[in-house]
PyMOL Python script that loads the backbone (N, CA, C, O; Angstrom):
from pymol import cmd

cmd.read_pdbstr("""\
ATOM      1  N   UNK A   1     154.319  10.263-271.746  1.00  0.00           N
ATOM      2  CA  UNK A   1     153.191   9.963-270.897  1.00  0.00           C
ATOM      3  C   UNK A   1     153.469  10.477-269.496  1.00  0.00           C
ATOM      4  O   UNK A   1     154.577  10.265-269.002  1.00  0.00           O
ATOM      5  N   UNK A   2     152.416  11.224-268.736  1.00  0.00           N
ATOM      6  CA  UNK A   2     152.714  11.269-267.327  1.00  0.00           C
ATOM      7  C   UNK A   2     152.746  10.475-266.753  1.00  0.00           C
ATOM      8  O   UNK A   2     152.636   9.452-267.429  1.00  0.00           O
ATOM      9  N   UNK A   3     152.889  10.228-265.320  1.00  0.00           N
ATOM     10  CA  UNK A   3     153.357   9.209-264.611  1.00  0.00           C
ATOM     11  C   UNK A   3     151.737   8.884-264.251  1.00  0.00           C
ATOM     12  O   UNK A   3     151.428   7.731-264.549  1.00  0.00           O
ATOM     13  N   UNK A   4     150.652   9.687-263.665  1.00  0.00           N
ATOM     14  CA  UNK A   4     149.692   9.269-263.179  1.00  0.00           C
ATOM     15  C   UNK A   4     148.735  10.591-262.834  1.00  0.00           C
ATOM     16  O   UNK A   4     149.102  11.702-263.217  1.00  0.00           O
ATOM     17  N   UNK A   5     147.654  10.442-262.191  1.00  0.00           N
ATOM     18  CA  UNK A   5     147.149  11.598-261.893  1.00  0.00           C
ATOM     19  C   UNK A   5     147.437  11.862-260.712  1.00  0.00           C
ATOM     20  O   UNK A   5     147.120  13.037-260.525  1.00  0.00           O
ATOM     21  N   UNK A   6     147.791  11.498-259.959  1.00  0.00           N
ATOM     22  CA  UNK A   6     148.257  11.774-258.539  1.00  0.00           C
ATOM     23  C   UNK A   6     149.939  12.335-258.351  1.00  0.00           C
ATOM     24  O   UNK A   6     150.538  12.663-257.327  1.00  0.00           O
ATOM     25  N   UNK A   7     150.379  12.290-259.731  1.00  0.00           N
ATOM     26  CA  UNK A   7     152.038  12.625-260.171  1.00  0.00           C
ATOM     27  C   UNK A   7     151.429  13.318-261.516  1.00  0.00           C
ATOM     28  O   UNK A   7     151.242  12.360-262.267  1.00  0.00           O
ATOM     29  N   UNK A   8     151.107  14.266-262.059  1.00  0.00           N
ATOM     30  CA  UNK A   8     151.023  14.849-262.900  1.00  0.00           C
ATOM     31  C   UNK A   8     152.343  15.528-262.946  1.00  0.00           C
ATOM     32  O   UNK A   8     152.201  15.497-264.169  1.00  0.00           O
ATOM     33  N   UNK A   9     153.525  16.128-262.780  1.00  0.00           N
ATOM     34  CA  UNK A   9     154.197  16.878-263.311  1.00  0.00           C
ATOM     35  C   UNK A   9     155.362  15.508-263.484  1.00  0.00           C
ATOM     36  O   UNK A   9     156.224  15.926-264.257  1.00  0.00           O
ATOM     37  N   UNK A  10     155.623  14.407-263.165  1.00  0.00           N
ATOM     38  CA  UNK A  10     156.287  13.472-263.531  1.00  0.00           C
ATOM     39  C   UNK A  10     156.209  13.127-264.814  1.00  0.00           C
ATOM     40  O   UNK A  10     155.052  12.824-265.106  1.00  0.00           O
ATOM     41  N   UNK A  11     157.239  13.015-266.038  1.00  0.00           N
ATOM     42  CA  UNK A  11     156.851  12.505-267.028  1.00  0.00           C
ATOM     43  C   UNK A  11     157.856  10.974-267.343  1.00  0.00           C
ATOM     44  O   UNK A  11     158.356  10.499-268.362  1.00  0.00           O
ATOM     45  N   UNK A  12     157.822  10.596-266.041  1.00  0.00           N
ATOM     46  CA  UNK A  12     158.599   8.830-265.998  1.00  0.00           C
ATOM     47  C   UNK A  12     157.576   7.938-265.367  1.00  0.00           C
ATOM     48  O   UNK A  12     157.012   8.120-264.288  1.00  0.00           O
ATOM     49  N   UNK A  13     157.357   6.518-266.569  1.00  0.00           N
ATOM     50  CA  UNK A  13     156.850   5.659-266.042  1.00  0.00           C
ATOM     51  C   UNK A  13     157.058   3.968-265.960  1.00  0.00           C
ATOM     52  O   UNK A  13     157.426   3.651-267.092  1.00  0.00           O
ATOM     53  N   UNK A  14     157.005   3.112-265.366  1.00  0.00           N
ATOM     54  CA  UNK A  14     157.931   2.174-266.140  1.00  0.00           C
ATOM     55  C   UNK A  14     157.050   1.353-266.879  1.00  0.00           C
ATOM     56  O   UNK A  14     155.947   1.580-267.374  1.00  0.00           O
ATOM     57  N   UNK A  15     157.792   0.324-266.847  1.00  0.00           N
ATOM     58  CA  UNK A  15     156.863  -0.892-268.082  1.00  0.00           C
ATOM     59  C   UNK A  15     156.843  -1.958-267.386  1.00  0.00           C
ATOM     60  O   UNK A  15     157.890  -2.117-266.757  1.00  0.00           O
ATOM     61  N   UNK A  16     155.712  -3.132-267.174  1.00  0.00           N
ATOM     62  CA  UNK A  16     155.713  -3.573-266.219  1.00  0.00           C
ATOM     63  C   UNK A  16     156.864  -4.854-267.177  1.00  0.00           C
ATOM     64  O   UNK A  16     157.402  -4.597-268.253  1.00  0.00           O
ATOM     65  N   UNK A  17     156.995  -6.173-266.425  1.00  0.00           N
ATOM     66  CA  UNK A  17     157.748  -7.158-267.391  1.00  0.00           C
ATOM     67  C   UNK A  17     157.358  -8.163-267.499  1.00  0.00           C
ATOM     68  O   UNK A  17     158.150  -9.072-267.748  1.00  0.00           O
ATOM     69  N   UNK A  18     155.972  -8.425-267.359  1.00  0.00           N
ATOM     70  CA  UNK A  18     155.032  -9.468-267.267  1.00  0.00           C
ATOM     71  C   UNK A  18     154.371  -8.888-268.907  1.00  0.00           C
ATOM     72  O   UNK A  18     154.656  -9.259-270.045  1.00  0.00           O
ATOM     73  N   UNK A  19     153.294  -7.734-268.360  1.00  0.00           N
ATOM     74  CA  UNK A  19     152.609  -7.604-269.702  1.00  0.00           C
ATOM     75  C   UNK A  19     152.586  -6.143-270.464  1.00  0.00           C
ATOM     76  O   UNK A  19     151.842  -5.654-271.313  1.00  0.00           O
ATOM     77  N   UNK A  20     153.659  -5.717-269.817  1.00  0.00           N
ATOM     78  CA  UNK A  20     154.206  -4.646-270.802  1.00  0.00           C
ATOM     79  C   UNK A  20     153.531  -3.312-270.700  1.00  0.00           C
ATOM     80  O   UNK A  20     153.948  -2.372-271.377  1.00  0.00           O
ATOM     81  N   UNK A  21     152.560  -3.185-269.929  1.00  0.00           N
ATOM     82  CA  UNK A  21     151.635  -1.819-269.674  1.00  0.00           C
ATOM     83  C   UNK A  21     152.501  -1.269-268.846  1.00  0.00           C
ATOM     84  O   UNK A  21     153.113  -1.797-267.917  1.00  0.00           O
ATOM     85  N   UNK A  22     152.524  -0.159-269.237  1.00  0.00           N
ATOM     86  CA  UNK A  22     153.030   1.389-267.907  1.00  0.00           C
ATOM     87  C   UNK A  22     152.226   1.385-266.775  1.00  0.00           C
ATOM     88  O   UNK A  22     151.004   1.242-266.777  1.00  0.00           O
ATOM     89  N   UNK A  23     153.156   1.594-265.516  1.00  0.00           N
ATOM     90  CA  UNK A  23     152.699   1.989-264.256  1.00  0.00           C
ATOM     91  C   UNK A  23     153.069   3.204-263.396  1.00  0.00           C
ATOM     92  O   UNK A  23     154.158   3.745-263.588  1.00  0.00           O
ATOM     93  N   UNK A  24     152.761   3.372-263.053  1.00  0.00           N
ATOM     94  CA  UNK A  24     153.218   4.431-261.498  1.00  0.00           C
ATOM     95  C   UNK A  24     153.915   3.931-260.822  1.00  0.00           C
ATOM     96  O   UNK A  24     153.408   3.101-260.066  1.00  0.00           O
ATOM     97  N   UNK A  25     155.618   4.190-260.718  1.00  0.00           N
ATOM     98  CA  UNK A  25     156.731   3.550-259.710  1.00  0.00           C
ATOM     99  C   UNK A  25     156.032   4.488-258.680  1.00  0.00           C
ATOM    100  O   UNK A  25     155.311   3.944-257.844  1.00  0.00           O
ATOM    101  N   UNK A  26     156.144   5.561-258.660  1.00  0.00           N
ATOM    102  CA  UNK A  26     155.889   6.338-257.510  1.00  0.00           C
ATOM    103  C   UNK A  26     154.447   5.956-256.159  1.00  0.00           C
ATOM    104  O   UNK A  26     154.148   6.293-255.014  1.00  0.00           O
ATOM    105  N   UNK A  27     153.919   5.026-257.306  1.00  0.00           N
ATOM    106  CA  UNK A  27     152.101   5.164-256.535  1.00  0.00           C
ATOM    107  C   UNK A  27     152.439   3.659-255.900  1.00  0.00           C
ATOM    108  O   UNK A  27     152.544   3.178-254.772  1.00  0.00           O
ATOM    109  N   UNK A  28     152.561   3.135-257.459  1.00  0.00           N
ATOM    110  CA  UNK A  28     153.147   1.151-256.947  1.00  0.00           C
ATOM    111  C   UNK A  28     154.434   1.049-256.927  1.00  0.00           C
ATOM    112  O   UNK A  28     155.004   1.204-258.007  1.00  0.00           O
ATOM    113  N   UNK A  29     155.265   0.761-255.704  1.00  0.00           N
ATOM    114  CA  UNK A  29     156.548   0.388-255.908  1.00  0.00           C
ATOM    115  C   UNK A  29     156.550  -0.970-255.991  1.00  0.00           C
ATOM    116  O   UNK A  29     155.696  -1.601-255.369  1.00  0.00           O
ATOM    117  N   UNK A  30     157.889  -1.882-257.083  1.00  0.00           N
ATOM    118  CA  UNK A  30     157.546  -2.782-256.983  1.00  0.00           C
ATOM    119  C   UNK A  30     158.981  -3.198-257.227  1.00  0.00           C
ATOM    120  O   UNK A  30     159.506  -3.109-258.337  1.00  0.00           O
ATOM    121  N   UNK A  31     159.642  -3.691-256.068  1.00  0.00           N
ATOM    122  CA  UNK A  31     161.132  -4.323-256.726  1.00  0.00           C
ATOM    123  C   UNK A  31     161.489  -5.162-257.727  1.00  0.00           C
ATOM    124  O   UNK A  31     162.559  -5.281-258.323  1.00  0.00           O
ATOM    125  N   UNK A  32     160.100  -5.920-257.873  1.00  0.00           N
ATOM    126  CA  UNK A  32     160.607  -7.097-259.239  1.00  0.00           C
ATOM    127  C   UNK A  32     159.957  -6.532-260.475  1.00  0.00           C
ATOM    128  O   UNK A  32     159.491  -7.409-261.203  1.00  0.00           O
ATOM    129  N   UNK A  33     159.786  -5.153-260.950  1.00  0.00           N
ATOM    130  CA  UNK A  33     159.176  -4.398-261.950  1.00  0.00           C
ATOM    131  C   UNK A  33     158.280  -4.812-262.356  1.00  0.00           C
ATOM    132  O   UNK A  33     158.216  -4.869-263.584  1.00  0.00           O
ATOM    133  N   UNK A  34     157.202  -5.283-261.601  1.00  0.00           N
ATOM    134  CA  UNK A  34     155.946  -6.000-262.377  1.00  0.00           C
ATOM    135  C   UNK A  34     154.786  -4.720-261.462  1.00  0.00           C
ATOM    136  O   UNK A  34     154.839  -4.080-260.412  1.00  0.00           O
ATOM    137  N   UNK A  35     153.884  -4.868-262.537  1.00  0.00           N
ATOM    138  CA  UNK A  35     152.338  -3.779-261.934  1.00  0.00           C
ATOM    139  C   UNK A  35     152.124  -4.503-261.220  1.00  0.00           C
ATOM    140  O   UNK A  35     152.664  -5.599-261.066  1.00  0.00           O
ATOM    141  N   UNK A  36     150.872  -3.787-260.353  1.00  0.00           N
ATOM    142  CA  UNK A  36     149.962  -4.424-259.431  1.00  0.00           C
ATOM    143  C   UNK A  36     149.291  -5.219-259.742  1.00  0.00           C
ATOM    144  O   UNK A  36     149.056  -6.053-258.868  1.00  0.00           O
ATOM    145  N   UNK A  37     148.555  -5.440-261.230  1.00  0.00           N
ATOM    146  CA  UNK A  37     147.467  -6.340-260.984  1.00  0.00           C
ATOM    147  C   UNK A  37     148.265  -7.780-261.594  1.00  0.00           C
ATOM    148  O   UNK A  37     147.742  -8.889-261.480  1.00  0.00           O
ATOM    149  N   UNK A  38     149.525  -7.576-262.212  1.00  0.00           N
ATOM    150  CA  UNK A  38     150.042  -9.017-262.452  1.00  0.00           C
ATOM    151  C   UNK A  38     150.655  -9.480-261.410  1.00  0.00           C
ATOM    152  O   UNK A  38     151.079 -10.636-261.407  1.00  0.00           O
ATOM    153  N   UNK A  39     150.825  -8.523-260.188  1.00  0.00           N
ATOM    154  CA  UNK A  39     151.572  -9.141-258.884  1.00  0.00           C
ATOM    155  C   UNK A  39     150.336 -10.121-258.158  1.00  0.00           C
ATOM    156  O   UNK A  39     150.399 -11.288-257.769  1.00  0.00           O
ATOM    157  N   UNK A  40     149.298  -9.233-258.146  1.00  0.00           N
ATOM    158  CA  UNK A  40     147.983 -10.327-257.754  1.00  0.00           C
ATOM    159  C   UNK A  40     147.377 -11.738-258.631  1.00  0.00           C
ATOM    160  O   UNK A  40     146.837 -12.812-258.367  1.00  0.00           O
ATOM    161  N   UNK A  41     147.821 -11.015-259.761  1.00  0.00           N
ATOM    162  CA  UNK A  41     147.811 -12.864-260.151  1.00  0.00           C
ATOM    163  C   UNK A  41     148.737 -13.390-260.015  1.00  0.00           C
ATOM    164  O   UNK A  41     148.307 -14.505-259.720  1.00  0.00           O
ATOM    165  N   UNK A  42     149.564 -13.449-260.001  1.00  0.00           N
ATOM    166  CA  UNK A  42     151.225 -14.293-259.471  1.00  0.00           C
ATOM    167  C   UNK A  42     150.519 -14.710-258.501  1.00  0.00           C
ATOM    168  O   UNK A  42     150.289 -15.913-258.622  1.00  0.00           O
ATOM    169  N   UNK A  43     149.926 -14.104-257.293  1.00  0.00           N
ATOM    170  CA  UNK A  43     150.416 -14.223-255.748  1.00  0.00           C
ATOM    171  C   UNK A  43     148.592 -15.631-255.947  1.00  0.00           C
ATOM    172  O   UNK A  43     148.615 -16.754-255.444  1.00  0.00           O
ATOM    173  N   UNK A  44     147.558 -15.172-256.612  1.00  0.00           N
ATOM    174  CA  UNK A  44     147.032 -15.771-256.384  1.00  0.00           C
ATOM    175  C   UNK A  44     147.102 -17.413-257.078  1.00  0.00           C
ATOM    176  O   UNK A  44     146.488 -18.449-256.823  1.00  0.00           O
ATOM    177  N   UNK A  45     148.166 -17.053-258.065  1.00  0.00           N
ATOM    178  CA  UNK A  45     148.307 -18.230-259.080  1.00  0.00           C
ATOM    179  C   UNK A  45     149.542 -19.330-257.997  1.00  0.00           C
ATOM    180  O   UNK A  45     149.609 -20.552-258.135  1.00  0.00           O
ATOM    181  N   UNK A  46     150.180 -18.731-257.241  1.00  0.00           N
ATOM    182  CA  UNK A  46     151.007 -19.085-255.959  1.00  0.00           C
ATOM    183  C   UNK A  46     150.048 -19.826-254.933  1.00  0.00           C
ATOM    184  O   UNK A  46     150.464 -20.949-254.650  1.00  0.00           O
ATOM    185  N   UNK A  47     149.172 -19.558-254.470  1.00  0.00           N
ATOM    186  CA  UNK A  47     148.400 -19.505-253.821  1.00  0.00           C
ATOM    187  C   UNK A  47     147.280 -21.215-254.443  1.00  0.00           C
ATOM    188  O   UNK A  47     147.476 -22.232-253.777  1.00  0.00           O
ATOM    189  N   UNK A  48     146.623 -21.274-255.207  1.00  0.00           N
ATOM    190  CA  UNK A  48     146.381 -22.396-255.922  1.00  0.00           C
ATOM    191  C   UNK A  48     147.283 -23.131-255.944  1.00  0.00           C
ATOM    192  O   UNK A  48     147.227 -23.840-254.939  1.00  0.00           O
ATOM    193  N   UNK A  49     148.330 -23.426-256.713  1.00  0.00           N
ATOM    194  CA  UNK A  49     149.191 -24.332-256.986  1.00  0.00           C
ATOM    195  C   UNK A  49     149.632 -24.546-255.597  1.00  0.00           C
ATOM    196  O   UNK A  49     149.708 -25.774-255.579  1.00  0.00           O
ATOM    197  N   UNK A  50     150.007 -24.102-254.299  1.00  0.00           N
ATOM    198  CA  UNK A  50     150.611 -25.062-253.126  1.00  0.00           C
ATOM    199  C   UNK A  50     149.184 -25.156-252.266  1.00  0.00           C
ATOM    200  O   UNK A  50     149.209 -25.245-251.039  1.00  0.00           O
ATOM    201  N   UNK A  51     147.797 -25.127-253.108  1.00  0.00           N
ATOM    202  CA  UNK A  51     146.859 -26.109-252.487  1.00  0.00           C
ATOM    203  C   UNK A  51     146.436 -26.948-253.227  1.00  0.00           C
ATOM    204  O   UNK A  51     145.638 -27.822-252.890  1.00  0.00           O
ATOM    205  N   UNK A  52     146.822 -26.830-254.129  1.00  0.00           N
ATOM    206  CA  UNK A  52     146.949 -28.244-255.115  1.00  0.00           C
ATOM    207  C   UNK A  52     147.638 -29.540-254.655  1.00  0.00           C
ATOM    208  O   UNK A  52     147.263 -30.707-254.771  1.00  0.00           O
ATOM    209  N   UNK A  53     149.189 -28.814-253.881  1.00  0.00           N
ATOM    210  CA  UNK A  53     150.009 -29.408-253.745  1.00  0.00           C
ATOM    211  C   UNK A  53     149.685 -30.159-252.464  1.00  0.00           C
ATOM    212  O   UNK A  53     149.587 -31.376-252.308  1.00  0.00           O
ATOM    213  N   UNK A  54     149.533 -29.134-251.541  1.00  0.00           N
ATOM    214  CA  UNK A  54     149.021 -29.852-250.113  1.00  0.00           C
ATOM    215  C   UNK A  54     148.229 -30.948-250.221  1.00  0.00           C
ATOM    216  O   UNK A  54     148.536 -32.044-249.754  1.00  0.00           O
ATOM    217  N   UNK A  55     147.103 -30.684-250.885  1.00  0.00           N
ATOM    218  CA  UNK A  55     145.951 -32.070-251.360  1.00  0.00           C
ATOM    219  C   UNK A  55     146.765 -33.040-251.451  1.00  0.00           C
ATOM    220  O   UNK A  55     146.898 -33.829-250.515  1.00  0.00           O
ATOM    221  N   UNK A  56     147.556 -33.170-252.765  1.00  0.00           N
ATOM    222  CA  UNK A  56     148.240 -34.203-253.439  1.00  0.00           C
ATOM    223  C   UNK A  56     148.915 -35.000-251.928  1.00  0.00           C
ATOM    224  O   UNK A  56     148.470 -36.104-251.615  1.00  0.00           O
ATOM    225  N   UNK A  57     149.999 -34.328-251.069  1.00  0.00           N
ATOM    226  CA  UNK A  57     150.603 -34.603-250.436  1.00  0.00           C
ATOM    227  C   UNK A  57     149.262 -35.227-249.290  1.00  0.00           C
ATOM    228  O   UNK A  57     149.396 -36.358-248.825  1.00  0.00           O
ATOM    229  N   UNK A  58     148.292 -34.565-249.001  1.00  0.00           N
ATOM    230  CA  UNK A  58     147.787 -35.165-247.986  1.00  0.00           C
ATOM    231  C   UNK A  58     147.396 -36.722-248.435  1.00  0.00           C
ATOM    232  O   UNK A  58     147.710 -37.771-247.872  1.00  0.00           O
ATOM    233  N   UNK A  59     146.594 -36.513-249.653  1.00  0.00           N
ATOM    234  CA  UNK A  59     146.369 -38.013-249.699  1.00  0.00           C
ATOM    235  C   UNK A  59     147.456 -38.892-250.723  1.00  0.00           C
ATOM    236  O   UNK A  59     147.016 -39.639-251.597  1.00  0.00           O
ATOM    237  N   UNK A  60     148.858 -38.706-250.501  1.00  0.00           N
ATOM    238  CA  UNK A  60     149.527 -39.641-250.848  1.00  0.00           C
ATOM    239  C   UNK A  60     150.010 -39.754-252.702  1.00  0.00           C
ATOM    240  O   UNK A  60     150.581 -40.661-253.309  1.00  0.00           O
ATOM    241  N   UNK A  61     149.504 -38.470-253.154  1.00  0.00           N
ATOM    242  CA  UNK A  61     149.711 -38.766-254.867  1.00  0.00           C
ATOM    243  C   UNK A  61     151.390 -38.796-254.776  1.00  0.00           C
ATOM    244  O   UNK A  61     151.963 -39.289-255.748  1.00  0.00           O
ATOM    245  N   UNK A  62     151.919 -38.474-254.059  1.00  0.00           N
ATOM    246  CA  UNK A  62     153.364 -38.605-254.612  1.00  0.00           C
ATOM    247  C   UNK A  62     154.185 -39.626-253.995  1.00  0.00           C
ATOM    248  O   UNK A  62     155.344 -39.799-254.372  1.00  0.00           O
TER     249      UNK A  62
END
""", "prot")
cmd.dss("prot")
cmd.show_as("cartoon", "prot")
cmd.util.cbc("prot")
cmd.orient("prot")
């Protein structure tokens, strides 16, 4: 597989380690080998859960 269309003569791509689809190291760098769009759900699934948390804490669940 090529790397991308913007890297056409590249024929390296990696695998992400979340859900296993090939990406573009060159286009997306990503130190923890995950693609872009599972980094945005991480970050937004991050993002929910410590306003979940804040709530809880504001009114006393813990």
């Amino acid at each position: 597989m090529t790397c991308c269309d913007n890297h056409p003569d590249h024929e390296h791509s990696k695998t992400c380690r979340v859900c296993k689809s090939e990406y573009c190291h060159d286009c997306h760098s990503s130190a923890f080998g995950i693609c872009e769009h599972c980094g945005f759900k991480i970050l937004i699934g991050l993002v929910v859960i410590m306003v979940i948390l804040s709530y809880m804490a504001w009114f006393g669940v813990f």
